[in-house]
Residue, then its C-alpha position, 0 to 999 in steps of 0.5 A: x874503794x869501789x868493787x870491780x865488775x865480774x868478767x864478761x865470763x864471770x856474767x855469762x856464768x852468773x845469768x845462767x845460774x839465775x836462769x836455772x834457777x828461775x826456770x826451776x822455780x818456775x818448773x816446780x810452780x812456786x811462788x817467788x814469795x815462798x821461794x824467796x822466804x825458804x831460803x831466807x833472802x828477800x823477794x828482791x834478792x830472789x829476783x836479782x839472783x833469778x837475772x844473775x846480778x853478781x851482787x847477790x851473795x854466792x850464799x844466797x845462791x846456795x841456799x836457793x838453789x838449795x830450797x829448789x833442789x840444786x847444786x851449785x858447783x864449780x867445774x875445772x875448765x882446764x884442758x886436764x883430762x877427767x881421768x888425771x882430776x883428783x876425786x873426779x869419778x865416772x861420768x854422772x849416770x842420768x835417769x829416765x823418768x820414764x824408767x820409774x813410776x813413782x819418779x814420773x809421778x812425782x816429776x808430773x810437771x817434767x817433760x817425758x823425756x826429761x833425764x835427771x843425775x840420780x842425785x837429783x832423783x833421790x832429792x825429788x824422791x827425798x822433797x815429795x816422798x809424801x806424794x810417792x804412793x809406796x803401794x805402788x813402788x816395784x821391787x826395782x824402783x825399790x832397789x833405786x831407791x835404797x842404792x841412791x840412799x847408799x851412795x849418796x845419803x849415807x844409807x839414809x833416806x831423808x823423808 
């Protein structure tokens, strides 16, 4: 039995996860090698999932998009409001870099104008946490901080 090709959707969803990938690997200025053996896949399934090829498993996804600081989710495309989804919240609140030093420092390689969800804000925080010069944090980036280690870490920051 042979296995059946992904719909032209399925691809077009595949390819941009790839391209996400790719970019921020590239973002981030790591090595395809190094990326590829932190989350435990080959070089060549590395670059498979970088041009999306529905043959990578969605594990090996996870675990890159994981080693990259990213998410893979799977979002309704149904015509139902947000409000009637069960477990859907408010909209995600997005950051400014520009809004906190040690976040702008550590984002060195982002554009200034570059907004993250603060999910991905506590994971740069939590990843380059040995780059934060913590002398230099305000009592208001401070407070980010902590409330991001609330609300999405379980009241923990993982450094």
């Amino acid at each position: 039995m042979s296995a059946r090709r992904p719909a032209p959707p399925a691809l077009r969803d595949l390819s941009a996860i790839g391209g996400t990938l790719r970019r921020r690997r590239q973002a981030l200025q790591l090595a395809a090698a190094a990326t590829a053996r932190s989350a435990g896949i080959s070089r060549a399934t590395l670059y498979r999932a970088e041009s999306g090829n529905p043959s990578v498993t969605i594990g090996a996804y996870a675990s890159l998009a994981a080693v990259l600081g990213l998410r893979i989710e799977v979002a309704d495309t149904t015509a139902c409001p947000a409000d009637a989804v069960p477990g859907r919240h408010e909209p995600e609140t997005r950051v400014s870099l520009s809004q906190y030093g040690q976040l702008r420092a550590i984002a060195w390689n982002l554009a200034d104008d570059t907004t993250l969800t603060e999910e991905e804000a506590l994971s740069l925080y939590e990843r380059l946490w040995r780059h934060v010069d913590q002398s230099a944090l305000t009592d208001d980036e401070r407070a980010f901080i902590a409330s991001l280690a609330t609300r999405f870490g379980g009241g923990v920051l993982l450094v």
